[in-house]
Backbone as JSON, one array per atom type, in Angstrom:
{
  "sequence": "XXXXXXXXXXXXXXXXXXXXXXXXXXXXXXXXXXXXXXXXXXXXXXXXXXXXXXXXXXXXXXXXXXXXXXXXXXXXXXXXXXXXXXXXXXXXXXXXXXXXXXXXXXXXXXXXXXXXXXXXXXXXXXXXXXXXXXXXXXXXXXXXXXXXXXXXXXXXXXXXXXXXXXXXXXXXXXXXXXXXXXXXXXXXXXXXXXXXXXXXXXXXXXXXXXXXXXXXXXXXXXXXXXXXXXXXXXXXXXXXXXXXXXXXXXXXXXXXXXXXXXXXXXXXXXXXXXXXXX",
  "N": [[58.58, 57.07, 88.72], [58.7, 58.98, 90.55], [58.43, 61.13, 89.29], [55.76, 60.77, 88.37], [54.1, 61.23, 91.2], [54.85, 63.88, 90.73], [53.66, 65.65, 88.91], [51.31, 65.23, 89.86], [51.13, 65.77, 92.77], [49.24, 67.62, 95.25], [48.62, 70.58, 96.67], [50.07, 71.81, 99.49], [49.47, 69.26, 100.69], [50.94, 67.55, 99.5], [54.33, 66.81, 98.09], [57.0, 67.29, 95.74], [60.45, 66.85, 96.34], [63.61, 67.19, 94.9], [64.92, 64.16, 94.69], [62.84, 63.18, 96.73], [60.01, 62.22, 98.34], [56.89, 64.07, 100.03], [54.4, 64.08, 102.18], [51.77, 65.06, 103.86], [49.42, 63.5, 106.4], [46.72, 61.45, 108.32], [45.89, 59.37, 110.35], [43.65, 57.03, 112.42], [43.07, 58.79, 113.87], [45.41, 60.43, 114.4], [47.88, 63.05, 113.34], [50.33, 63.87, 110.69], [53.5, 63.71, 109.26], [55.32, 62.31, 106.61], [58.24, 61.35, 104.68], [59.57, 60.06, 101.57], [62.03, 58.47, 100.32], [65.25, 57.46, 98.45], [66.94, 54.51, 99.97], [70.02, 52.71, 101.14], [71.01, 50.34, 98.86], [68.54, 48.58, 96.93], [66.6, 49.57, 98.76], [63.99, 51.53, 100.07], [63.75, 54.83, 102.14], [61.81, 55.02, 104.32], [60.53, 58.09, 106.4], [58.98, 59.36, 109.25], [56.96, 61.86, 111.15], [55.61, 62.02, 113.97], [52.15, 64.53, 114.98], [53.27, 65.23, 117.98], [53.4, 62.84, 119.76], [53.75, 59.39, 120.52], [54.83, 56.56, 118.16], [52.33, 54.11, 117.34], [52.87, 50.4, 117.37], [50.57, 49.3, 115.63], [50.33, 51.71, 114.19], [52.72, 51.93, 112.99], [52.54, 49.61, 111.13], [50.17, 50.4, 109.71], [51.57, 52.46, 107.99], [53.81, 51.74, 106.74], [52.62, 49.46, 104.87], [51.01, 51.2, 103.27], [52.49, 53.18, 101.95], [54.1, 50.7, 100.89], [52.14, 49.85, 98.83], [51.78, 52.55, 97.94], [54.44, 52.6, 96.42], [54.33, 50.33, 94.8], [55.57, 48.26, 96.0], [55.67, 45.76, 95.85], [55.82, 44.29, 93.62], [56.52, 41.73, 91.5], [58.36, 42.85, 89.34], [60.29, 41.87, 87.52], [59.27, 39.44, 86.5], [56.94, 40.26, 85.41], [57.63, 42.48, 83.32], [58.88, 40.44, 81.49], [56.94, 38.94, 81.0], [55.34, 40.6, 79.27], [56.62, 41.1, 77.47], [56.76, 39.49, 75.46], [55.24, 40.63, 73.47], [55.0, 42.45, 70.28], [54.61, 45.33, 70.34], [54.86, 46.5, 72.88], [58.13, 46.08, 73.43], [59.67, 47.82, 72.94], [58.98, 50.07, 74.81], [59.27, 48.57, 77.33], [61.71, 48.01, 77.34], [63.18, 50.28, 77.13], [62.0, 51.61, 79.9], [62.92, 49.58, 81.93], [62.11, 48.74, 84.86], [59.91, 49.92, 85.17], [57.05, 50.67, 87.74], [53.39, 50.55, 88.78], [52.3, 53.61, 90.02], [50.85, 53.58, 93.35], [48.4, 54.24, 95.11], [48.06, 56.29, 98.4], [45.4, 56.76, 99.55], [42.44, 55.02, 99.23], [39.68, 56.98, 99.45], [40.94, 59.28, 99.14], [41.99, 59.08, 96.7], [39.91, 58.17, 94.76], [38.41, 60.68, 94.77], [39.83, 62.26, 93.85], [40.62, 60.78, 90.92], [37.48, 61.54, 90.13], [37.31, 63.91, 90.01], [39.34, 64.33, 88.15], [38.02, 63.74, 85.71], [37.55, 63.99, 82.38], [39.03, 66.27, 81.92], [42.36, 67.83, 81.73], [45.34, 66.89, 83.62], [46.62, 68.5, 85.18], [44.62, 70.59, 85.32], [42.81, 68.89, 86.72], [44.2, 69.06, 89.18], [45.07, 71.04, 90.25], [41.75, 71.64, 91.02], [41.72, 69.62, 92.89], [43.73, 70.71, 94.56], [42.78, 72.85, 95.34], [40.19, 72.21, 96.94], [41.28, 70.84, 98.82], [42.52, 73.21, 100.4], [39.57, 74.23, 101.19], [38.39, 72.7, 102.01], [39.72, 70.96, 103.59], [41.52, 69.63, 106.09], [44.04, 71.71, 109.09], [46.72, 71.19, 109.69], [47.28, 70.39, 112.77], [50.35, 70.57, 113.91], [52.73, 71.96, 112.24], [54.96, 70.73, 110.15], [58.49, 71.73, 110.62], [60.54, 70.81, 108.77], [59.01, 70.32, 106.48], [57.59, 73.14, 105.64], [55.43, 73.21, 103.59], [53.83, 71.48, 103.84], [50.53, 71.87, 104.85], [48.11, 71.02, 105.35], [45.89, 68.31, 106.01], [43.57, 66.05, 103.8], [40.55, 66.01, 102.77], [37.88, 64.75, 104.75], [35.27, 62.26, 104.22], [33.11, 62.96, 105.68], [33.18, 65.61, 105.75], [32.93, 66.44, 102.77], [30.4, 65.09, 102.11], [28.66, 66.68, 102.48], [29.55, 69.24, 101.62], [29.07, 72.31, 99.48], [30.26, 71.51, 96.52], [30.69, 72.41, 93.78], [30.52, 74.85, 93.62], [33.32, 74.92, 93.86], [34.36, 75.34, 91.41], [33.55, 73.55, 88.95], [31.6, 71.47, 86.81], [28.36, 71.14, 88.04], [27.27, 68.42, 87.84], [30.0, 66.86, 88.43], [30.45, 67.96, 90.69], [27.89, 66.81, 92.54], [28.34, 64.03, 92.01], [31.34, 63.64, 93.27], [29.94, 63.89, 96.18], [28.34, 61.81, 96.35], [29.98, 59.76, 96.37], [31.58, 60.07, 98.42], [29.14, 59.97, 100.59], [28.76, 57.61, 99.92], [30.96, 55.72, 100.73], [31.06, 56.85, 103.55], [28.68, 55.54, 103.99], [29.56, 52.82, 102.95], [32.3, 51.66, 103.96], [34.11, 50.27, 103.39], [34.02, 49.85, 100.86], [35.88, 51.14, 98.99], [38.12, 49.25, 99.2], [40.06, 46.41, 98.37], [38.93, 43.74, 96.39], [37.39, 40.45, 96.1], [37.62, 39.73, 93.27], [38.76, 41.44, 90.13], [35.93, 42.02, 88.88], [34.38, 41.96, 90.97], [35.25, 44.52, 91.96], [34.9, 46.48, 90.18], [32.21, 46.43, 89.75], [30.86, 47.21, 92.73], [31.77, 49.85, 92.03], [30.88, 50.83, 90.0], [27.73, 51.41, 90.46], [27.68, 53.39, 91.63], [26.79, 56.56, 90.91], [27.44, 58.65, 88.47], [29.92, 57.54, 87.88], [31.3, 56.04, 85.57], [33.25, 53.94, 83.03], [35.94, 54.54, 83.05], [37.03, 55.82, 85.32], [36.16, 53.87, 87.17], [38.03, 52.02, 86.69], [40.33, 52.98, 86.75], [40.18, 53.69, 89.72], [40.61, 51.04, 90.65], [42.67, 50.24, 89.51], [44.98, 52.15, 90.83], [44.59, 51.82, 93.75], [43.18, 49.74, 94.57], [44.79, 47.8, 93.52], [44.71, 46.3, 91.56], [45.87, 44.88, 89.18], [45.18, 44.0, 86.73], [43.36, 45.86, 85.48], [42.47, 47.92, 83.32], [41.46, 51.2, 81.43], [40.1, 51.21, 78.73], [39.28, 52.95, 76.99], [40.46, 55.42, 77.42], [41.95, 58.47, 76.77], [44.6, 59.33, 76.54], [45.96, 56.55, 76.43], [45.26, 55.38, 73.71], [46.17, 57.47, 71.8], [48.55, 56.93, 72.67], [48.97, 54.47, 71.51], [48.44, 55.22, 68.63], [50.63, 56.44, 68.1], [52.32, 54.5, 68.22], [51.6, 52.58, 66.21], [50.71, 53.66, 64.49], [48.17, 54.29, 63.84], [45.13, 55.3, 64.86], [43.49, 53.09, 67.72], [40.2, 52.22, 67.85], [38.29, 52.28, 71.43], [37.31, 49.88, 71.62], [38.71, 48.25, 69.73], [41.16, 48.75, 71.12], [40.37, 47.15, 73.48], [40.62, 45.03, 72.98], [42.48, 44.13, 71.57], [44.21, 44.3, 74.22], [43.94, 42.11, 74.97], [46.14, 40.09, 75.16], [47.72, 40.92, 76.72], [46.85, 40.13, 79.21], [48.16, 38.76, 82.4], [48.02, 41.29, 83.29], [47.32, 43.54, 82.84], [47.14, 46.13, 83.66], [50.03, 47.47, 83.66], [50.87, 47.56, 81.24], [49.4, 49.54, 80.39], [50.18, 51.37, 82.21], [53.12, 51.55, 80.88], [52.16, 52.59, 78.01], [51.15, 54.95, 78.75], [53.68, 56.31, 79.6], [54.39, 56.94, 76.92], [56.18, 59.64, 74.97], [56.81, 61.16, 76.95]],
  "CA": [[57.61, 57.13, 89.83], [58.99, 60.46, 91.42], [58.06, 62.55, 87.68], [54.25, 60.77, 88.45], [53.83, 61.36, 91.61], [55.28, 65.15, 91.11], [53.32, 66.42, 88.13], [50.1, 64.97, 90.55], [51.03, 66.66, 93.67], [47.88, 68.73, 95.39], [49.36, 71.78, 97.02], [49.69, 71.61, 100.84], [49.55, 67.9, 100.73], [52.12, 66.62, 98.67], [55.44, 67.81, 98.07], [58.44, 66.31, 96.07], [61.87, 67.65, 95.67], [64.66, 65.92, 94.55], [64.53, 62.17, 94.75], [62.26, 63.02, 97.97], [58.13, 62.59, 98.3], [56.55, 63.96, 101.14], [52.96, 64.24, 102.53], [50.7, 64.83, 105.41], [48.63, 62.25, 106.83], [45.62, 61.47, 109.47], [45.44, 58.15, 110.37], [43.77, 56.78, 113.49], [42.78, 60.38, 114.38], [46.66, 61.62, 114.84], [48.24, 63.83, 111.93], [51.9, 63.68, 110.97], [53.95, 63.93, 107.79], [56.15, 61.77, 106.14], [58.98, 61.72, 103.34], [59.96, 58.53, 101.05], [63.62, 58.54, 99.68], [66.07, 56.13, 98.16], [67.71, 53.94, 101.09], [70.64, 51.61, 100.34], [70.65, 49.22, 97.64], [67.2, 48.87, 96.57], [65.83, 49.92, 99.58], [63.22, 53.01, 100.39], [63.93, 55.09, 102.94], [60.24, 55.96, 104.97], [60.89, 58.83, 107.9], [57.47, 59.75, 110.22], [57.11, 62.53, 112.27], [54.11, 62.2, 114.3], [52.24, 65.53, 115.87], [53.3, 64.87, 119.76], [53.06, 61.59, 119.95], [54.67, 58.14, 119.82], [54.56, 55.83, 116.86], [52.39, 52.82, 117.82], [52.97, 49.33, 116.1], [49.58, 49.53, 114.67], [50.44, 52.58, 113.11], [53.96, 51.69, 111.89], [52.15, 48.92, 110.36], [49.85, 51.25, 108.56], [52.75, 53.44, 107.14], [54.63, 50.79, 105.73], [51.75, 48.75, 103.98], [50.63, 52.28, 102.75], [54.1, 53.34, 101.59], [54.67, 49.77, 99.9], [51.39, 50.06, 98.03], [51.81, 53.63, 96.94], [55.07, 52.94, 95.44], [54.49, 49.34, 94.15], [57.02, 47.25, 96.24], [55.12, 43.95, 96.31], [55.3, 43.33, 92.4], [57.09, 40.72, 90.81], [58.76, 43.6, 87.85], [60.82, 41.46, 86.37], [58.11, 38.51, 85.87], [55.54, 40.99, 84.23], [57.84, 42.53, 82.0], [59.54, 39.3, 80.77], [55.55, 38.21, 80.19], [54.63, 41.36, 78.32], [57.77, 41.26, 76.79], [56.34, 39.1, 74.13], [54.23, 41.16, 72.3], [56.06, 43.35, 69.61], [54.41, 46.74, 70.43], [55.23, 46.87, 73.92], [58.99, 45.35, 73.02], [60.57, 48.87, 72.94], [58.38, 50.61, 75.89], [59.84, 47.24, 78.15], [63.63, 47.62, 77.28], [63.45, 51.79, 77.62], [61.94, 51.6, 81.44], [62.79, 48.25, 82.54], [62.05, 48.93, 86.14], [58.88, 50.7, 85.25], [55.83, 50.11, 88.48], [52.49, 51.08, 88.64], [51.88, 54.29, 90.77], [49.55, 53.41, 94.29], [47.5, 55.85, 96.11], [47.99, 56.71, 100.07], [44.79, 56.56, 100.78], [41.35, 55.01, 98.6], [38.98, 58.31, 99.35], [41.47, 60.54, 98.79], [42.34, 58.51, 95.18], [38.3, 58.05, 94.39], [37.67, 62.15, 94.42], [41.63, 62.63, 92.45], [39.56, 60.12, 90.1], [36.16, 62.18, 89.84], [38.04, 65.36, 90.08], [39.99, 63.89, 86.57], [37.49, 63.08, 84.58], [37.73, 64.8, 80.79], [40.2, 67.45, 82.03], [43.8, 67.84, 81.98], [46.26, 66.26, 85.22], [47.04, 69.84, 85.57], [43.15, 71.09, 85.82], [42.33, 68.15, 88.36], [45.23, 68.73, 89.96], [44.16, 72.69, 90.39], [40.64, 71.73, 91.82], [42.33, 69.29, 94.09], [44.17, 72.15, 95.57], [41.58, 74.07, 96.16], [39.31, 71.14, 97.43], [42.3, 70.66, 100.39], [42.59, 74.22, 101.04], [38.69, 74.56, 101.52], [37.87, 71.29, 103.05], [40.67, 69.94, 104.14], [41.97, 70.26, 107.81], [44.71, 71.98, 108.86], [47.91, 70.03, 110.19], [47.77, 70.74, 113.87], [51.5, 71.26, 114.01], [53.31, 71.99, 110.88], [56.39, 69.86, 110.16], [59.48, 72.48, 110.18], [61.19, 70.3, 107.55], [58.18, 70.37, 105.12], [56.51, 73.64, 105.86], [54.83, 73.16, 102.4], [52.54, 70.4, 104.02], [49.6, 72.92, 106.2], [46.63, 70.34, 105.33], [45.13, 66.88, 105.55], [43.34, 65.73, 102.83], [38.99, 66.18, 103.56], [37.2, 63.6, 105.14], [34.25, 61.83, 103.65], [32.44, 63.59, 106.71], [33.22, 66.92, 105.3], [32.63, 66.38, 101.78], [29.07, 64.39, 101.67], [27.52, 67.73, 102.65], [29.91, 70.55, 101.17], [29.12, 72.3, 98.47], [31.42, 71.14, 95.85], [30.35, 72.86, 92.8], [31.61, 76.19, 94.53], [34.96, 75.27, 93.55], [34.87, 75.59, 90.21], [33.33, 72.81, 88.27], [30.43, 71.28, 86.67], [27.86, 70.58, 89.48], [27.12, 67.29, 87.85], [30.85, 66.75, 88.86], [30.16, 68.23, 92.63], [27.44, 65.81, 92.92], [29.23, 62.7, 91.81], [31.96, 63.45, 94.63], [28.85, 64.12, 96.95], [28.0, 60.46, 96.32], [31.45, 59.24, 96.66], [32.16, 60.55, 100.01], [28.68, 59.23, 101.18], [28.9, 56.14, 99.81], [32.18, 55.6, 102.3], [30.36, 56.84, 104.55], [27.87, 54.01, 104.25], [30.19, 51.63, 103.56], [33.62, 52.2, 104.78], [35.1, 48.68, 102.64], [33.67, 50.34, 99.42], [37.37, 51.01, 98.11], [39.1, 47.97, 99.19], [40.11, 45.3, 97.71], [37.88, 42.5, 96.38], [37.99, 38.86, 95.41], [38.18, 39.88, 91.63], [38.25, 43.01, 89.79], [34.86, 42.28, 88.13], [33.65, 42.3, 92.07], [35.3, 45.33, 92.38], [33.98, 47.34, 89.54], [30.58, 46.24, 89.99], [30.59, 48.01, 93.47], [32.4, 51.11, 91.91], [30.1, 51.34, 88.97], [26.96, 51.77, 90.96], [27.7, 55.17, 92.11], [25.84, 57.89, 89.91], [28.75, 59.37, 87.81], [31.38, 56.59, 87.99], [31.69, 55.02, 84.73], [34.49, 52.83, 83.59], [37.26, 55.32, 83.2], [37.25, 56.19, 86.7], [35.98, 52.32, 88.24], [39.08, 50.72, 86.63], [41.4, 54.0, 87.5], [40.66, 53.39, 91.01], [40.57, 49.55, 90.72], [44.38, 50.03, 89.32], [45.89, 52.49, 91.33], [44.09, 51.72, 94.81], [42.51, 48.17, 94.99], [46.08, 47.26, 93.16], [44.26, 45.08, 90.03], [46.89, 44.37, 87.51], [44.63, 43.98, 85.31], [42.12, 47.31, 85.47], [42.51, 48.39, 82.12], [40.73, 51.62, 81.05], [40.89, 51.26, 77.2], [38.79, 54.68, 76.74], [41.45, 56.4, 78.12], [42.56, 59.7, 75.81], [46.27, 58.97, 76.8], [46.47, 54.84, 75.9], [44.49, 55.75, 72.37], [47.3, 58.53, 71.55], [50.13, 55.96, 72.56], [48.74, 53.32, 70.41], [48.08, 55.25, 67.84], [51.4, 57.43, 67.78], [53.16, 53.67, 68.25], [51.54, 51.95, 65.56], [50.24, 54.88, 62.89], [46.49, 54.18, 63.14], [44.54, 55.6, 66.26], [42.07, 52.39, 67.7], [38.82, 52.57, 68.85], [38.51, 51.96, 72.65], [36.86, 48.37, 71.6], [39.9, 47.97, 69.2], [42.29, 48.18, 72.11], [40.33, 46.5, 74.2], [40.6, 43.62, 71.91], [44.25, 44.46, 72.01], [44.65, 44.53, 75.31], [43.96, 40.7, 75.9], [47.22, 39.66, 74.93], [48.43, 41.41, 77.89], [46.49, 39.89, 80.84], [46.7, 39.48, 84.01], [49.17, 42.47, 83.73], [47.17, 44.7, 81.59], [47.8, 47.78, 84.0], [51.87, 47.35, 83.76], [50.86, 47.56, 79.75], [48.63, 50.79, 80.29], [51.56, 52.23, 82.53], [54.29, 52.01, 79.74], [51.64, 53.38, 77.04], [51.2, 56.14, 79.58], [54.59, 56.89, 79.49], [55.14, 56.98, 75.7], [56.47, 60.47, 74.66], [57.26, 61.28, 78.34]],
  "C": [[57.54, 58.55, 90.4], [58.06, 61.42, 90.49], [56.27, 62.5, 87.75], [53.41, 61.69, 89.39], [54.55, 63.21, 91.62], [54.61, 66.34, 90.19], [52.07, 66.13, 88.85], [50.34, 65.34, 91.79], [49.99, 67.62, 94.2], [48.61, 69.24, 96.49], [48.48, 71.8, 98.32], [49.67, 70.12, 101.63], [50.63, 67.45, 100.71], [53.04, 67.45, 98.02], [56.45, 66.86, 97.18], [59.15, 67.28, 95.28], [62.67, 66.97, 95.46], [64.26, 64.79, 94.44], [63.52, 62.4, 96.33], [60.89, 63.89, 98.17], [57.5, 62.51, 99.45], [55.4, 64.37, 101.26], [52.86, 64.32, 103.64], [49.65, 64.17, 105.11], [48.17, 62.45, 108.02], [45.66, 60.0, 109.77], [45.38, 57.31, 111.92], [43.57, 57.88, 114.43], [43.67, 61.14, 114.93], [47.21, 61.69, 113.11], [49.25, 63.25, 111.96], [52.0, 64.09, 109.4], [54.78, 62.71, 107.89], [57.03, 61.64, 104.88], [59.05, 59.98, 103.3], [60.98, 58.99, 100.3], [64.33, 57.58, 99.43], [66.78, 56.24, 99.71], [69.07, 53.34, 100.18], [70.53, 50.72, 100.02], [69.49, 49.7, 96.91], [65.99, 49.61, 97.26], [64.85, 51.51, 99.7], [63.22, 53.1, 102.03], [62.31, 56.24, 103.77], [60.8, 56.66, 106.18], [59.5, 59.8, 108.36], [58.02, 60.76, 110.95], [54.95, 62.69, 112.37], [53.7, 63.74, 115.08], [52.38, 65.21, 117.34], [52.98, 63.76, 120.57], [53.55, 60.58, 119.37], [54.18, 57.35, 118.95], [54.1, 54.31, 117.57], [52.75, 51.42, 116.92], [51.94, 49.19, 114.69], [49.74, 50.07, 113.53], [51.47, 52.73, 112.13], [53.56, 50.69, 110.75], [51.58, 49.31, 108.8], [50.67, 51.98, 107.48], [53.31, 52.61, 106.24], [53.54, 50.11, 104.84], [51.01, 50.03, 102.98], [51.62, 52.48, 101.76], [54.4, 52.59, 100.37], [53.97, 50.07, 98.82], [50.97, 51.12, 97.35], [53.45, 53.43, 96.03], [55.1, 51.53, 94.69], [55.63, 48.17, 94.2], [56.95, 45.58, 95.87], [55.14, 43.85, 94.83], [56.75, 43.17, 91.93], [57.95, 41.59, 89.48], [59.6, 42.85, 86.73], [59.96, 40.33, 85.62], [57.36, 39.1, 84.75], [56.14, 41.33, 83.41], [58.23, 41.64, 81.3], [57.73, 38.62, 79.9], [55.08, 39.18, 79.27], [55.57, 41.73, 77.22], [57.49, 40.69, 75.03], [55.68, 39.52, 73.33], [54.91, 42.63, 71.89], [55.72, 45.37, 70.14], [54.93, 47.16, 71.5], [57.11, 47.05, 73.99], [59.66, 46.88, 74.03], [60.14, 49.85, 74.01], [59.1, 49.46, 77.02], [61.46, 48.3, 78.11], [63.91, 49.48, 77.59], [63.28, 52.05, 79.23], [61.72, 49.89, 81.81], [62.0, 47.87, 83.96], [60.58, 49.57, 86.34], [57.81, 50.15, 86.39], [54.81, 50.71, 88.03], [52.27, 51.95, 89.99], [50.99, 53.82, 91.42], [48.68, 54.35, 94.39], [47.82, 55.21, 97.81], [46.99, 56.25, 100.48], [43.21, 56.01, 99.54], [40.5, 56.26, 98.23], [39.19, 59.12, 98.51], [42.06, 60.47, 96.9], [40.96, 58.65, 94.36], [38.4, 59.89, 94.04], [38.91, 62.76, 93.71], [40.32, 61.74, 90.74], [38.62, 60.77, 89.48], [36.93, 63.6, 89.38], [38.79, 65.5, 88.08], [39.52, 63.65, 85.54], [37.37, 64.45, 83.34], [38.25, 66.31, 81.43], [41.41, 67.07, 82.56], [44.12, 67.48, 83.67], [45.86, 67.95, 85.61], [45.61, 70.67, 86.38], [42.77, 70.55, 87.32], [43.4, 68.57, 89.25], [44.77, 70.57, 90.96], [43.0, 72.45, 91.56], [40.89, 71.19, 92.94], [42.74, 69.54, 95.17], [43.41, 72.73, 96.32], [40.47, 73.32, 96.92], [40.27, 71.45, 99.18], [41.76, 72.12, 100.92], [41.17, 74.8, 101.8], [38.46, 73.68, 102.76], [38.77, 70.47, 103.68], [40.99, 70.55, 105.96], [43.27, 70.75, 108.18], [45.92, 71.37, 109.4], [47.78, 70.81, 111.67], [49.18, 71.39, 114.17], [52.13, 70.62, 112.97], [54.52, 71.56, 110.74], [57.67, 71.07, 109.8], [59.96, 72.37, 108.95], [60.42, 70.45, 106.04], [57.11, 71.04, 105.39], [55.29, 73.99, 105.06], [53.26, 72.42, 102.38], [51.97, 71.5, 105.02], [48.74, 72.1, 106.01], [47.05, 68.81, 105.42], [44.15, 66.82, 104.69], [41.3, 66.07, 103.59], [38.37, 64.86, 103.46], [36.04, 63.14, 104.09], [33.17, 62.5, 104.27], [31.92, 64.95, 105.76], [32.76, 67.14, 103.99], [31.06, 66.08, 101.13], [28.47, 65.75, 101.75], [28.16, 69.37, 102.04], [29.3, 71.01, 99.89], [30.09, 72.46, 97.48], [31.54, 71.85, 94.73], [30.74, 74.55, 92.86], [33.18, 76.15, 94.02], [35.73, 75.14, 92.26], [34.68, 74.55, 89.27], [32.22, 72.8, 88.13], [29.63, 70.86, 88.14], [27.13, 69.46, 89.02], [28.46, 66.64, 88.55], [30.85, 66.82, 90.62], [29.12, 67.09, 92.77], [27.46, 64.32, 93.32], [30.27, 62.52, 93.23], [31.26, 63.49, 95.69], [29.15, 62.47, 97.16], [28.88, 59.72, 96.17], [31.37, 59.12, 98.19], [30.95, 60.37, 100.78], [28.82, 57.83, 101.06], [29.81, 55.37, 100.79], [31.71, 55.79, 103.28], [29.51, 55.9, 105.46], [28.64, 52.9, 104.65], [31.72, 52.21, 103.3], [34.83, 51.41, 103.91], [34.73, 49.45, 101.36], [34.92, 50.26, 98.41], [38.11, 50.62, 98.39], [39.23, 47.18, 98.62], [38.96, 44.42, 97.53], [38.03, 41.31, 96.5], [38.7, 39.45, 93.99], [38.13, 41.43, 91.06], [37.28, 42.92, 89.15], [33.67, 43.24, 89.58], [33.84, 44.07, 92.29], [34.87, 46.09, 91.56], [32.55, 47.93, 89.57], [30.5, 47.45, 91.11], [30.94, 49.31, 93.13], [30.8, 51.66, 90.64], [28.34, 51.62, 89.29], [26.7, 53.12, 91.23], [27.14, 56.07, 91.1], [27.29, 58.31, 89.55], [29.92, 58.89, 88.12], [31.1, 55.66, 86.88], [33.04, 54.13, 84.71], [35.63, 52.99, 83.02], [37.46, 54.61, 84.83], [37.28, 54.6, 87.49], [37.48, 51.8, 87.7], [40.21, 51.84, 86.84], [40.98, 53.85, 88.7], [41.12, 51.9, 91.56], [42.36, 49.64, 90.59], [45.27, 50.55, 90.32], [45.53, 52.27, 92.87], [43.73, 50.39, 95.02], [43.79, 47.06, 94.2], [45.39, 46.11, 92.16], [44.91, 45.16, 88.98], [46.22, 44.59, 86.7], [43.56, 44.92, 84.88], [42.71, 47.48, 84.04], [41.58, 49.64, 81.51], [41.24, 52.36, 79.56], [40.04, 52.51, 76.89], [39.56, 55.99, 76.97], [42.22, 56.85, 77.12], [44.12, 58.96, 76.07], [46.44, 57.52, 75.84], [45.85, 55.38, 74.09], [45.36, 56.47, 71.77], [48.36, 58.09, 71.68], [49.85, 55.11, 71.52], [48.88, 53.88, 69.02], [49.45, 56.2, 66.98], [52.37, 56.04, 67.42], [53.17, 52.94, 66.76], [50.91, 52.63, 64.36], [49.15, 55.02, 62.78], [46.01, 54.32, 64.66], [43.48, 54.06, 66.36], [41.41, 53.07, 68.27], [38.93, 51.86, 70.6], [38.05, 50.17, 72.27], [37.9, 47.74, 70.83], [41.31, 47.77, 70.15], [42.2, 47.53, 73.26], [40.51, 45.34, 74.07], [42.13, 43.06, 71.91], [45.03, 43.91, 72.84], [44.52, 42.79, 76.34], [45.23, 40.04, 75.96], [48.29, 40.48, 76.29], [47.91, 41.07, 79.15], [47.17, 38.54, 81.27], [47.31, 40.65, 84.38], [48.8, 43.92, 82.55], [47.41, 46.6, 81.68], [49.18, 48.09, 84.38], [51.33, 47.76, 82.06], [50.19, 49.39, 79.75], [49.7, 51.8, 80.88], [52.65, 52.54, 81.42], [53.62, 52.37, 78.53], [51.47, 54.64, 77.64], [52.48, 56.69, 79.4], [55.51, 57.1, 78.16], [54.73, 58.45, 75.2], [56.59, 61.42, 76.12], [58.72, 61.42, 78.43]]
}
């Protein structure tokens, strides 16, 4: 989880050192930072510092349901792998990371334009523009956490974004547009990247957007709207595990075909092909 969330880090944001992942955050229109660290036993250890101001329940609420769902507390791990356990390819990806979750996101928005930002270029690239996205558009931390003077930004609003120009920072400006129409769309509607009933519901609304095919709709569906079962079998990475696992590259319709034998847990299956040669 730490090695995910540390090679995806956007500079000024997100920080991790050792066993310990820390960010700045807005939420409720006060800033703050926070680290996540092993506790005892199994436990995770969350520690807030708000800017000048006390922690209400509300907001402890928020932190923790945030927190859980970026590191994947609420799932069942030993159920899913014991169920995906049965199918020979996975066998040896299972028994190497037993414990393996599926990376959350903090915050929908800020996951949606990581998303757009990712499409057909390297972690490393998106991860680059990301940077430079914060540092332009982002806001600056009112008061800078001593402990993690690494965090100076919050992440940029939907506000800020619908009208920037995006294409300025170094990409295609079919790309700038697409996040354009992201960050209104939220605008409009605010529920856009929440949860649904189903993940068909939730695609549907994702796949509307001008330049959101169905990479990106079922990469935010997985790591944000938490759908087990998002699956994006087009995905360079899963195609390159499969094909390094079993000697013969498929076609995306070949592993989507594949990939039934693994539901309702098909993004626990996409995670440990993700992490083959890691």
């Amino acid at each position: 989880m730490l090695g995910f969330l540390a090679m995806r880090a956007i500079g000024a944001l997100e920080v991790v050192q050792g066993d310990v992942y820390a960010r700045s955050f807005e939420l409720e229109g006060r800033q703050g930072t926070l680290s996540v660290r092993p506790g005892p036993g199994e436990q995770l250890d969350l520690r807030v510092r708000l800017a000048g101001q006390d922690l209400t329940p509300s907001l402890i609420g928020q932190l923790v349901r945030r927190a859980r769902r970026q590191f994947d507390l609420d799932a069942d791990v030993q159920r899913i792998h014991r169920e995906l356990a049965v199918d020979s390819l996975l066998q040896p990806l299972l028994a190497a990371r037993p414990g393996l979750r599926v990376p959350g996101a903090w915050d929908g928005f800020e996951l949606a334009i990581r998303a757009v930002l990712g499409q057909q270029i390297t972690v490393q690239g998106a991860i680059r523009l990301a940077s430079r996205l914060v540092a332009v558009h982002g806001r600056p931390l009112a008061l800078p956490d001593p402990d993690w003077p690494e965090l100076t930004h919050v992440f940029a609003t939907p506000g800020a974004l619908a009208v920037a120009d995006l294409a300025a920072l170094g990409m295609p400006a079919s790309r700038g547009r697409t996040l354009s129409t992201v960050a209104r769309a939220v605008l409009d509607d605010p529920q856009l990247l929440e949860p649904k009933a189903s993940l068909q519901h939730g695609l549907e609304g994702l796949l509307r957007l001008g330049g959101i095919g169905d990479w990106t709709a079922h990469y935010i569906a997985l790591r944000h709207m938490r759908e087990m079962d998002a699956f994006p079998a087009a995905d360079v990475g899963l195609l390159n595990a499969v094909a390094l696992l079993q000697g013969q590259r498929p076609t995306a319709r070949q592993l989507l075909a594949r990939a039934e034998a693994w539901r309702p847990w098909r993004g626990y299956a996409a995670q440990h092909l993700w992490s083959v040669g890691n």
